[in-house]
C-alpha positions in Angstrom: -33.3 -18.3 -11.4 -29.9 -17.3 -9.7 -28.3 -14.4 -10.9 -24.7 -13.9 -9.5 -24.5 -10.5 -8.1 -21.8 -9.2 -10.4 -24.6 -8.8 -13.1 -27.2 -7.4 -11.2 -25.8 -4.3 -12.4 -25.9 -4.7 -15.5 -29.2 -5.8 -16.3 -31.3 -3.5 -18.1 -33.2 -1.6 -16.3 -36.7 -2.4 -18.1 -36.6 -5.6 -16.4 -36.8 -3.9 -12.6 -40.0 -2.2 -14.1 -42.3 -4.0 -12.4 -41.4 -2.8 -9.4 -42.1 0.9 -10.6 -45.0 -0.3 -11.4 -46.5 -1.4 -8.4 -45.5 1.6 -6.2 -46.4 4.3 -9.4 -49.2 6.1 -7.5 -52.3 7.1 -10.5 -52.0 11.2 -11.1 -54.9 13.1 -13.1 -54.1 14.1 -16.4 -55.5 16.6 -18.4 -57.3 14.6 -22.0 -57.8 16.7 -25.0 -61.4 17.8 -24.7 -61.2 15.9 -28.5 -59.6 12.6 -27.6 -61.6 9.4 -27.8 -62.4 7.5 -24.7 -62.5 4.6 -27.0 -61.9 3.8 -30.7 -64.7 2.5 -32.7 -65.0 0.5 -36.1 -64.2 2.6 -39.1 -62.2 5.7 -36.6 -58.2 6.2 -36.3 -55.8 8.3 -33.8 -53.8 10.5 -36.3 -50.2 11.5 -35.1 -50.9 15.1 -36.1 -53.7 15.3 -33.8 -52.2 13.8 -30.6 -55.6 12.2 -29.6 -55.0 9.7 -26.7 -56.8 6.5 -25.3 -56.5 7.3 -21.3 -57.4 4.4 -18.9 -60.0 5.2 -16.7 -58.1 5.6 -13.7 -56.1 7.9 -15.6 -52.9 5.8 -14.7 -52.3 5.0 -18.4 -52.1 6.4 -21.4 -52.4 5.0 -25.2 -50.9 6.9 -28.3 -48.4 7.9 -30.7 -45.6 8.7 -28.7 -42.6 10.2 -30.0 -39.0 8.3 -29.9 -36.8 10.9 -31.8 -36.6 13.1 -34.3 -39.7 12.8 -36.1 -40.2 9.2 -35.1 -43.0 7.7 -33.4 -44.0 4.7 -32.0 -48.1 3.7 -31.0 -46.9 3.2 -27.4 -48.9 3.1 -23.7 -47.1 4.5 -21.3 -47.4 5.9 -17.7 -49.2 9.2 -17.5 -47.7 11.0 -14.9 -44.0 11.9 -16.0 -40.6 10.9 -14.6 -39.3 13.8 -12.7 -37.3 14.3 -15.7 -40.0 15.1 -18.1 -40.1 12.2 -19.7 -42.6 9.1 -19.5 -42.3 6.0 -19.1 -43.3 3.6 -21.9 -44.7 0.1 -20.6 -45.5 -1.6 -24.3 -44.8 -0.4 -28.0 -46.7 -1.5 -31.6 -43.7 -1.0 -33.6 -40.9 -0.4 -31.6 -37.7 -1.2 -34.5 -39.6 0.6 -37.2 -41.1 3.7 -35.8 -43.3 6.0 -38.3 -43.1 9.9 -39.4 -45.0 12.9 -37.4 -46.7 13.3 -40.4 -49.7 11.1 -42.1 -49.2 8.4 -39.5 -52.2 6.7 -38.1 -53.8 3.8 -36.6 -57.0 2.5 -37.9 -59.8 0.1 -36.6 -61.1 -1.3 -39.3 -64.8 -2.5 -40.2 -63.8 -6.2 -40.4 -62.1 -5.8 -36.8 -58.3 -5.2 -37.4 -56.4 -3.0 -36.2 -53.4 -1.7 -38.2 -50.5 1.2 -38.1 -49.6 2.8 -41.2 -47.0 5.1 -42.1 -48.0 7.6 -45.0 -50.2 4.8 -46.1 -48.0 1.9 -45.8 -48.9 -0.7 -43.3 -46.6 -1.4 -40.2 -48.0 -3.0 -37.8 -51.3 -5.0 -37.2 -53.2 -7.3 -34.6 -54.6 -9.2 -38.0 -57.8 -9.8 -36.1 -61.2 -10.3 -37.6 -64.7 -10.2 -36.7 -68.5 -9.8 -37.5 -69.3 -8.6 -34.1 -69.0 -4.7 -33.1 -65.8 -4.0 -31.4 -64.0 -1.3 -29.9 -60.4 -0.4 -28.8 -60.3 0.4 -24.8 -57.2 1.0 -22.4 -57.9 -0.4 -18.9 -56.9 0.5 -15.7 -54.7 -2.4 -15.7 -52.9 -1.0 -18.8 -54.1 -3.8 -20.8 -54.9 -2.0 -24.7 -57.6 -4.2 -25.8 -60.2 -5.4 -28.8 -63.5 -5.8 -27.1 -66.5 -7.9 -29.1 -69.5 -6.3 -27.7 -71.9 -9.2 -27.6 -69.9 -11.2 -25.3 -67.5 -8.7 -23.5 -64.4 -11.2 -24.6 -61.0 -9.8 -25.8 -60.1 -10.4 -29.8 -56.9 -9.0 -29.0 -54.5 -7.4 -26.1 -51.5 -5.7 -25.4 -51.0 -8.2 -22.5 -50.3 -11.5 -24.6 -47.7 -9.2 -26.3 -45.2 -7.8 -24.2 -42.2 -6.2 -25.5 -40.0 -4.8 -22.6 -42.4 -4.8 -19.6 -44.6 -7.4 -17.2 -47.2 -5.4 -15.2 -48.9 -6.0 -12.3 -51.6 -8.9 -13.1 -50.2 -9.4 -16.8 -49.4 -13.1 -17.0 -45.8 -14.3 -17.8 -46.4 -17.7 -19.8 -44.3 -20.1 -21.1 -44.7 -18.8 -24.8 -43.5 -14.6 -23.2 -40.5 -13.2 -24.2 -39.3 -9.9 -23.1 -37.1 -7.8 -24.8 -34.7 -5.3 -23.5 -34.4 -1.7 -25.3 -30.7 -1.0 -26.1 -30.5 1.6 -24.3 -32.6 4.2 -21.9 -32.6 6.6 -24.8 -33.1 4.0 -28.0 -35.9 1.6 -27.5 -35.6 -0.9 -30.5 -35.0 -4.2 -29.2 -31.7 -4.7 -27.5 -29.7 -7.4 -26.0 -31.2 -9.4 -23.7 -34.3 -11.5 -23.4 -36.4 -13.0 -20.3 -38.2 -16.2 -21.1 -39.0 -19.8 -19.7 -36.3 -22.3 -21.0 -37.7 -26.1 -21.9 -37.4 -26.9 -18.5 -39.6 -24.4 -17.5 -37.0 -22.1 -15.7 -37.1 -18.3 -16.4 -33.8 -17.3 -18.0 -31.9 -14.4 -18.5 -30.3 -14.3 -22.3 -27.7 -12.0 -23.7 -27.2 -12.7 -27.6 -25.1 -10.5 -29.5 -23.4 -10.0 -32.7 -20.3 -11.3 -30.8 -21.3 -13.2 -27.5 -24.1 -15.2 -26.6 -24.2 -16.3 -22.6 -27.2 -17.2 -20.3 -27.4 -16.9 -17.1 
């Protein structure tokens, strides 16, 4: 794909993220002595509790992560902080219709699906099912993933459903779409979108209430 130069600077920035990614060196974070290293059938990750899934490398980190004022979105993000403070988030749940600090949770549930509710009412959901034990796990690779014990195979994962961000390994297929955030400080989907056309060529489209133009 040829991108004239004029728009290089315009392009959002989530799109350059893999770049960050592969030079992001891993930093040890301190876990809460009461987070999870995994969650199991019939558990949840409460917003009020701030209990993490942390990769083992300690590169990545799986949670509700808070968006603005008392909105949150079940995010993974990169551990170690931007020299600002602030992290950077690689893949979002429910990123146009973020939940309350209060009585949020996600929930892995005996019949194997996992879904976000917000004071009860569900958001978000992988609608999985199975009769084999699972468990919820964040990898090294930042992959957030449904596990079936018996055979070590994935129900679900984060990496067949991008939102803003390709990382290092993650496959970019012909059925990926990527999503830019409107801005650096709003993340619900933006204007522009990263995909393969019909011909197979990766395409860059803006789409908006007023202009629509590929390039």
């Amino acid at each position: 794909m040829f991108i004239h130069s004029q728009y290089i600077m315009h392009l959002p920035f989530v799109f350059f993220l893999p770049l960050i990614t592969l030079c992001h060196s891993p930093h040890v974070v301190a876990s809460s002595p009461s987070s999870p290293r995994v969650l199991t059938q019939g558990s949840s990750l409460l917003v009020e509790k701030k209990h993490h899934l942390i990769s083992p490398n300690r590169l990545f980190t799986a949670g509700f992560h808070e968006i603005g004022q008392n909105a949150y979105c079940f995010a993974i993000w990169f551990s170690q902080p931007m020299l600002n403070g602030n992290h950077t988030l690689v893949w979002m749940a429910n990123r146009n219709e973020p939940v309350n600090g209060k009585r949020s949770r996600i929930s892995l549930s005996k019949r194997g699906n996992l879904i976000l509710r917000d004071v009860g009412q569900r958001i978000w959901a992988t609608n999985t099912r199975s009769n084999s034990p699972l468990q919820l796990q964040l990898l090294d690779s930042g992959n957030l993933v449904l596990t079936e014990f018996e055979n070590k195979s994935y129900l679900w994962q984060s990496f067949s459903f991008p939102t803003h961000t390709i990382l290092p390994n993650q496959p970019f297929t012909k059925d990926t779409v990527l999503i830019s955030p409107r801005s650096s400080t709003n993340l619900s989907s933006g204007f522009y979108k990263l995909y393969f056309d019909n011909d197979n060529v990766i395409s860059l489209l803006y789409s908006s209430n007023e202009v629509t133009s590929v390039y």
